[in-house]
ZAMARGU-4260 file (C-alpha; in steps of 0.2 Angstrom, whole numbers, plus 5000, padded with zeros to 4 digits):
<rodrens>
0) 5054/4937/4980 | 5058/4956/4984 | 5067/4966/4969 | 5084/4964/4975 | 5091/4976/4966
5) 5075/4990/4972 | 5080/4983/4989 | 5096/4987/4992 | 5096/5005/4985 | 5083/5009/4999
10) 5094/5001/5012 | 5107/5010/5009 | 5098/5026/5006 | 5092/5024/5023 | 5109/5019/5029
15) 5113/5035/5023 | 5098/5042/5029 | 5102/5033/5046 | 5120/5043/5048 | 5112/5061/5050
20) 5097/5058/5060 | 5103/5065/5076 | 5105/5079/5065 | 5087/5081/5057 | 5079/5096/5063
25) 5062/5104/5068 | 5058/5107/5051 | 5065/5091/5042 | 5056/5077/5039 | 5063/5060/5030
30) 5048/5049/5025 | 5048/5033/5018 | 5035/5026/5002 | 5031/5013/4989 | 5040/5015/4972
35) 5027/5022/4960 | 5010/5035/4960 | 5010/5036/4978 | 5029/5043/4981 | 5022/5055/4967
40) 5010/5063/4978 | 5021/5062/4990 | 5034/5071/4978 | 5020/5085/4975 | 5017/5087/4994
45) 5037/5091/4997 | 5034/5105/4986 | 5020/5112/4996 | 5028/5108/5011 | 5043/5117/5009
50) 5036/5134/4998 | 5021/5136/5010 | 5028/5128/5026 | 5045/5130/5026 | 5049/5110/5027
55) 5061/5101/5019 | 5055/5086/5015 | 5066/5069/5008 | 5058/5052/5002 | 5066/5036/5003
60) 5057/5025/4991 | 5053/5004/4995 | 5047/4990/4984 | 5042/4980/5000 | 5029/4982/5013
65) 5042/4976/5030 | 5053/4988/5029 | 5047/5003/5031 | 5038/5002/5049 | 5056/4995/5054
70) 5065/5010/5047 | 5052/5021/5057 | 5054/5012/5073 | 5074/5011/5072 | 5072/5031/5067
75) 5080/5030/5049 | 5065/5036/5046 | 5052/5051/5052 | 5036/5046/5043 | 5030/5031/5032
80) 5015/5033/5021 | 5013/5015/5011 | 4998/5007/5023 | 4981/5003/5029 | 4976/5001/5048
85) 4972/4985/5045 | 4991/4980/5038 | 4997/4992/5054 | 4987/4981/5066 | 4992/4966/5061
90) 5014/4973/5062 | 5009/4983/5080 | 5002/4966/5085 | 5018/4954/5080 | 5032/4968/5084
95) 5026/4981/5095 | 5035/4995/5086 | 5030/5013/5096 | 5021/5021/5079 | 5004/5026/5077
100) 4993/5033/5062 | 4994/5053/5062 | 4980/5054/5047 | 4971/5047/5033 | 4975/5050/5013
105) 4967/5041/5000 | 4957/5021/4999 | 4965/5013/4982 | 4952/5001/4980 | 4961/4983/4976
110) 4953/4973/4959 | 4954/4956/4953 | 4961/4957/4934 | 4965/4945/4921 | 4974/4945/4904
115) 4966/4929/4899 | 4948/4927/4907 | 4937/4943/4904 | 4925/4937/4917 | 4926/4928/4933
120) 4915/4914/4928 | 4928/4908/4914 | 4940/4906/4929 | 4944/4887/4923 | 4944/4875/4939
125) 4962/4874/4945 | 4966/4893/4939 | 4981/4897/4948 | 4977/4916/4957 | 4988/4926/4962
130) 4990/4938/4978 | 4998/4948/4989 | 5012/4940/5000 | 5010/4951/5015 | 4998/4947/5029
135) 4987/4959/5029 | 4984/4962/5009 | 4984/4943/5006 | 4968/4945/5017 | 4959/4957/5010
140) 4959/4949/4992 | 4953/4933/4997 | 4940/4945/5006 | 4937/4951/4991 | 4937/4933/4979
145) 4924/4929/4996 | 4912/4942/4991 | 4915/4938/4973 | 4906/4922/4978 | 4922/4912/4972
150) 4928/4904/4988 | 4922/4905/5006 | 4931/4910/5021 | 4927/4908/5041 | 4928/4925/5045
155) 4928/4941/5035 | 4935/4951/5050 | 4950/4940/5051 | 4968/4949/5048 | 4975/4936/5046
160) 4967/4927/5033 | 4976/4915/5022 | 4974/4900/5009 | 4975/4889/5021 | 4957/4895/5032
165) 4947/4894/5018 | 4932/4883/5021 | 4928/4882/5004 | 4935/4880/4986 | 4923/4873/4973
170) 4934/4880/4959 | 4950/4869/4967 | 4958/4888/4964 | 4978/4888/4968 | 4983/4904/4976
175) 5001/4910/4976 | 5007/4923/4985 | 5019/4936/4975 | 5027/4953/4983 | 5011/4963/4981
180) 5024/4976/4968 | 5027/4962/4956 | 5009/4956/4953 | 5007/4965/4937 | 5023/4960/4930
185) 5016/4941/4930 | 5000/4943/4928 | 5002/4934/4911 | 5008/4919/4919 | 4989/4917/4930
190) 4973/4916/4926 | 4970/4930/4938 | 4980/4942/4950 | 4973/4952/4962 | 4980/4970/4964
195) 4981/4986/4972 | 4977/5001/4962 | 4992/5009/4964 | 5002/4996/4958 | 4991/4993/4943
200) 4989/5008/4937 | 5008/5011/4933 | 5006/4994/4923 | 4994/5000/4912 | 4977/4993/4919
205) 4962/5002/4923 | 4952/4998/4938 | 4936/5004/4933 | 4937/4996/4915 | 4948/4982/4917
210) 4946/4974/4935 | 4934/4960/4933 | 4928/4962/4951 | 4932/4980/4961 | 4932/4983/4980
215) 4918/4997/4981 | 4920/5014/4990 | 4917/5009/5006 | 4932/5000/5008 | 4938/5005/5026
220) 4957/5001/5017 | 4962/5019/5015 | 4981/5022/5017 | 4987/5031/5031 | 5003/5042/5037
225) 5012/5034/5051 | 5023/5043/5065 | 5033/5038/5078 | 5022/5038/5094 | 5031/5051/5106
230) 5034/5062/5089 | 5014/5064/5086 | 5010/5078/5091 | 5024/5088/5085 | 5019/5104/5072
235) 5030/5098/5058 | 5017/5083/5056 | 5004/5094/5056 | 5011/5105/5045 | 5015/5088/5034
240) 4998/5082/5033 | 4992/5099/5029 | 5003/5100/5014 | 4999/5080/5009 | 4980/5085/5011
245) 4984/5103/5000 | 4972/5106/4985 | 4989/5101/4974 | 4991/5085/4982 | 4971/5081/4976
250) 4975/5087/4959 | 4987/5076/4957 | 4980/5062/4964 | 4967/5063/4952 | 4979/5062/4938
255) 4989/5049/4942 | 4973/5039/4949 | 4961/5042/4933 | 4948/5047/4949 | 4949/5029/4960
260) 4958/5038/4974 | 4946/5040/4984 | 4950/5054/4999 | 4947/5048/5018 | 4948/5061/5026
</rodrens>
């Protein structure tokens, strides 16, 4: 289940949000984020964005992956950056929202981790997993447990992978599926969840030292900034991926991430 509590103050931020936007100017810019390291850097590239550009920047903050291409499309908001193309196929292709993908930022490679198993050959048959509820991340981490050798799937290209196409479970693994944000908070109640850096990293766990398996660095999952389509090519994007791309933005992406940030661009 969403944060309830998370939810609604973002709702009605953008409601808020929603009242001036005929208002919003050339050089303003309301983009929308998941709660946590990335809405840092995000935080960093407002103050580049405004002292070196002139733009005023204001982030609306989410606990969910749904609402905030729904918010861009309705024009609440002017940008998200939460995504992967693969996710943003996978929306475009059940809701046609009018967005596109303006540029690239970092891959946050996504880990299997466990507070009870230190390996992935003590997983017990019947070891309940657990993994992202959204389409698109629920695939990619049985992508993953399929290249771990732990299941088999039909097809690793499939975005819309889930439990129920899996062609082979020796193990008899249970898989639940938990908003992708509250994985580490239950993570002591599974034998295993698998994670997104940027939500593990704020709960304390290491991907290079305490994921028992790790997507590597070619993962074509790096996160992107999305626009609404007519609004592409309009210089205040530019200007926002310059400052999100700035040499600040890197520096503190490095912190934040202990170095598994890995640019894209």
């Amino acid at each position: 289940m969403f944060n309830i509590k998370s939810l609604l103050i973002s709702l009605f931020g953008i409601l808020l949000l929603g009242c001036t936007q005929q208002q919003r100017g050339e050089n303003e810019i309301i983009i929308g984020t998941i709660t946590g390291p990335e809405s840092e850097l995000v935080e960093t590239a407002k103050k580049v964005a405004k002292e070196r550009y002139g733009l005023n920047v204001t982030i609306v903050n989410f606990e969910d992956y749904v609402i905030p291409n729904t918010a861009l499309a309705e024009k609440d908001l002017d940008a998200n950056m939460f995504q992967h193309q693969p996710y943003l196929d996978v929306v475009l292709e059940k809701k046609h929202y009018a967005i596109t993908p303006i540029g690239k930022m970092y891959i946050y490679p996504m880990g299997v981790y466990s507070k009870k198993h230190k390996a992935l050959s003590e997983l017990p048959d019947g070891a309940v997993i657990g993994i992202p509820n959204d389409p698109s991340n629920g695939a990619r981490a049985l992508r993953l447990l399929a290249k771990a050798k732990l299941i088999t799937i039909p097809d690793v290209n499939d975005l819309e992978l889930t439990a129920q196409k899996i062609t082979s479970n020796p193990h008899h693994f249970v898989f639940k599926e938990i908003v992708a944000a509250q994985l580490p908070r239950v993570l002591n109640d599974l034998d295993a969840g698998v994670i997104n850096t940027n939500f593990a990293i704020p709960a304390g766990l290491s991907p290079s030292k305490d994921a028992l398996v790790l997507e590597d660095r070619n993962s074509p999952y790096a996160n992107i900034v999305v626009v609404r389509t007519s609004e592409k090519d309009q210089e205040k994007y530019r200007k926002l991926m310059d400052a999100l791309h700035s040499p600040e933005v890197q520096e503190q992406a490095k912190k934040l991430f202990n170095d598994q940030a890995i640019p894209a661009w």
